[in-house]
C-alpha positions as CSV (number, residue, x, y, z in Angstrom):
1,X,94.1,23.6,105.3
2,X,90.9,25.7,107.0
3,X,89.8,28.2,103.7
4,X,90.4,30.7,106.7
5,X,93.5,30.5,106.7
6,X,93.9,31.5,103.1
7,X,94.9,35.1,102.9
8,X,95.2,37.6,100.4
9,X,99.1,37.8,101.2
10,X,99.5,33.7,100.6
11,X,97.2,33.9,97.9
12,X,100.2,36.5,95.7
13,X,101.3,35.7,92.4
14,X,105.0,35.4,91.7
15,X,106.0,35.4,88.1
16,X,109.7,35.6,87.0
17,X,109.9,38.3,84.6
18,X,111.0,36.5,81.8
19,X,108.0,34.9,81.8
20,X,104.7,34.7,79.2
21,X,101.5,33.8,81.5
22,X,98.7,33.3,79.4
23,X,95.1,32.1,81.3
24,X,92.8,30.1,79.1
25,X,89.2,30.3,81.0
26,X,85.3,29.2,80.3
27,X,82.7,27.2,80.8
28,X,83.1,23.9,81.7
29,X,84.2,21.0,78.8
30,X,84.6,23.4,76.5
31,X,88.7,22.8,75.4
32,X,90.7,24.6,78.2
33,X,92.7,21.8,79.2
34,X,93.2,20.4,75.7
35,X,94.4,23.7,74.8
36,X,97.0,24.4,77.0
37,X,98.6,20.5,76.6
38,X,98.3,21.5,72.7
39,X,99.8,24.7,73.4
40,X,102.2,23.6,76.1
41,X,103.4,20.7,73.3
42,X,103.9,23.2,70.1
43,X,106.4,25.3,72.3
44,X,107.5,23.1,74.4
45,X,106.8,24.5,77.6
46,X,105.0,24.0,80.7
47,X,101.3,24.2,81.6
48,X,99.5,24.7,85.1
49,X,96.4,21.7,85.3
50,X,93.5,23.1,87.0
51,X,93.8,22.1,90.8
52,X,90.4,22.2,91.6
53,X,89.6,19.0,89.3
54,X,92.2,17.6,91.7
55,X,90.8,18.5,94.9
56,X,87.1,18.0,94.0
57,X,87.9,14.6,92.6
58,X,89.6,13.4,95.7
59,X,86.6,14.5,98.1
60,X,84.1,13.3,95.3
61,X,86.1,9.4,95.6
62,X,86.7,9.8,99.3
63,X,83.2,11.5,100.5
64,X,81.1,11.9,97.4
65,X,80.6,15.0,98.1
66,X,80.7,18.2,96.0
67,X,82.1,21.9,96.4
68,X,81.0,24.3,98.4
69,X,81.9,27.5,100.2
70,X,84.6,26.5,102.6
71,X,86.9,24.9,99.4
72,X,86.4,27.9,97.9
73,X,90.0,29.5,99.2
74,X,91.8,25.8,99.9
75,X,91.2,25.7,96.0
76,X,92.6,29.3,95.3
77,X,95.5,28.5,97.3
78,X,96.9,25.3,95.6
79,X,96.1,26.6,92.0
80,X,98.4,29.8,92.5
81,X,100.8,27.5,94.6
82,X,100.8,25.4,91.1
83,X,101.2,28.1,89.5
84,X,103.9,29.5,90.9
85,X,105.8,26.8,91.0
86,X,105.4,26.1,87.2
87,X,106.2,30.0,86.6
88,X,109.7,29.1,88.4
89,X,110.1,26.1,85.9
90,X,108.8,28.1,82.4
91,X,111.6,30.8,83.2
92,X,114.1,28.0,83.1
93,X,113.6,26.5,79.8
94,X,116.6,26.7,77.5
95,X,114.8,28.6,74.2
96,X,113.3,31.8,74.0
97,X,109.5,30.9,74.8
98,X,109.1,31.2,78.1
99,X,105.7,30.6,78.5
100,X,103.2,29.3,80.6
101,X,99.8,28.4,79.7
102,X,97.2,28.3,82.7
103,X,94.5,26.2,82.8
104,X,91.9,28.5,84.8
105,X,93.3,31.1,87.3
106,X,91.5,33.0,90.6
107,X,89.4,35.1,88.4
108,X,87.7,32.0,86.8
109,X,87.0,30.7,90.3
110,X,85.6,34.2,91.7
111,X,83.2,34.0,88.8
112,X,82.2,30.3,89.5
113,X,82.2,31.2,93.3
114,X,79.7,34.3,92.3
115,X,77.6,32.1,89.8
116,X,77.0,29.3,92.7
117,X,76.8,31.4,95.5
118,X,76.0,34.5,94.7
119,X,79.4,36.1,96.3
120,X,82.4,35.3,96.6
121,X,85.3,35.5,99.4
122,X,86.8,38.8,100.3
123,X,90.6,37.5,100.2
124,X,89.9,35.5,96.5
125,X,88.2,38.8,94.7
126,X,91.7,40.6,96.0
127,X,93.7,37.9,94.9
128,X,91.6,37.6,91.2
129,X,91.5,40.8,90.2
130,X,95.0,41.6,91.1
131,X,96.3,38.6,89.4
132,X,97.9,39.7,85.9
133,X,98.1,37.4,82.7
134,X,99.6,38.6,79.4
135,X,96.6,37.2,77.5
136,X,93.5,36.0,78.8
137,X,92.1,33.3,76.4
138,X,87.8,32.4,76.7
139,X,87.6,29.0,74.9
140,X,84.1,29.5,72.8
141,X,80.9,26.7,73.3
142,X,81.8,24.9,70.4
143,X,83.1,21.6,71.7
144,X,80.9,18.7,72.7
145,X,80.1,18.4,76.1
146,X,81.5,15.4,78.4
147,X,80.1,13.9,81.1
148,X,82.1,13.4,84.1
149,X,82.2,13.2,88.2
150,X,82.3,17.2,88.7
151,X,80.6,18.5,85.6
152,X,77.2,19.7,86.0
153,X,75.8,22.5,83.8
154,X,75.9,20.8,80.2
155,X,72.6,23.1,79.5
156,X,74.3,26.6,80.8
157,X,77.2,26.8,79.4
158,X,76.5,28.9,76.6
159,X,74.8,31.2,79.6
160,X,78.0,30.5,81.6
161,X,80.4,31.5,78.8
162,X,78.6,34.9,78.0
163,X,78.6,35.7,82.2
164,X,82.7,35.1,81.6
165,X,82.1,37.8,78.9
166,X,80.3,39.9,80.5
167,X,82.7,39.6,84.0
168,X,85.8,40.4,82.5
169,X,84.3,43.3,80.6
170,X,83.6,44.9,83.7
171,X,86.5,44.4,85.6
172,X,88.7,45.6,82.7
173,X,90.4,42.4,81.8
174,X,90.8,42.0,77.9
175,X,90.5,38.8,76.0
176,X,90.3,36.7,73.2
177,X,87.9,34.6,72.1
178,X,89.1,31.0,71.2
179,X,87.0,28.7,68.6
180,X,87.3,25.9,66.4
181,X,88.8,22.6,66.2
182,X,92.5,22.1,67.8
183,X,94.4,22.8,65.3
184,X,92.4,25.5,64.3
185,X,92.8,27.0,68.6
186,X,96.4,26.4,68.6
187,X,97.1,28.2,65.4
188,X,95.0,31.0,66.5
189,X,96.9,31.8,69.9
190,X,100.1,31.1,68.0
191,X,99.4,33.7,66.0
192,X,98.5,36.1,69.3
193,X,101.7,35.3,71.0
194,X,103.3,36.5,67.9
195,X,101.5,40.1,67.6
196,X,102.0,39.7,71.6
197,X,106.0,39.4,71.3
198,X,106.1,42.6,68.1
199,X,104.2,44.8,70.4
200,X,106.4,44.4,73.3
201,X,109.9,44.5,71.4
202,X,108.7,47.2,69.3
């Protein structure tokens, strides 16, 4: 699909009301998609992979080539696709956790798309910071890092991870910090999704 053709309007979120969404975001190799298999295993539950991995990994074996611009909103448009989808199939699970743990969302890949290029397009800055997640999770730099085909800042992400910081600061989205071993991250958004669920049946 032409990024043009991504819109705003194609680019909507649909989340079944039932459902948990909870974004885990950060710098690169540092635990998101361990987390949310973790996290998806201990309830039981579905997780959303990152789709860009998927995309870049297929034009890296097929071109060897890397990202740039034009991907930018192709990339937006199969994660929430994904997303969706997987939002449909959380609401549908027999127990009471309904969640859905996301491995990135749009507002990780505006901030990548503004620390690359310096902006980012008009229709995936709508689309990120309408976007709404019941907790945003920022896995901390405290995990080796691992080489791979698409990875390339193993000195910046320290940099990276406080510009996540900083970015969600300003555009009002709250968060929590996620450190530690596995265990020790899994416990630790357990234990949010609890204080999460008393607040809202209160």
């Amino acid at each position: 699909m032409n990024g043009n053709a991504a819109t705003a309007h194609n680019l909507t979120q649909h989340t079944p009301k039932s459902v948990i969404k909870i974004a885990v975001l950060g710098a690169e190799s540092t635990g998101k998609t361990t987390l949310c298999r973790d996290l998806a295993t201990h309830f039981g539950c579905p997780w959303v992979p990152e789709y860009m991995r998927t995309y870049l990994q297929e034009k890296w074996d097929e071109e060897h080539l890397t990202c740039t611009w034009d991907d930018l909103l192709p990339i937006a448009q199969g994660q929430i696709e994904l997303e969706n989808k997987l939002a449909e199939q959380a609401a549908q699970t027999p127990d009471n956790n309904h969640y859905l743990f996301c491995d990135t969302s749009l507002f990780e890949l505006m901030v990548y798309s503004n620390w690359y290029y310096g902006n980012y397009p008009e229709a995936l800055t709508q689309a990120a910071l309408a976007h709404y997640y019941d907790l945003i999770l920022l896995t901390d730099v405290d995990t080796p890092w691992v080489a791979d085909d698409l990875r390339d800042s193993p000195h910046q992400r320290d940099e990276i991870s406080a510009y996540f910081s900083d970015q969600l600061t300003i555009h009002k989205k709250s968060f929590q910090s996620i450190s530690g071993n596995r265990a020790a991250r899994v416990q630790q958004v357990v234990k949010l999704l609890e204080l999460f669920k008393l607040n809202n049946n209160a």
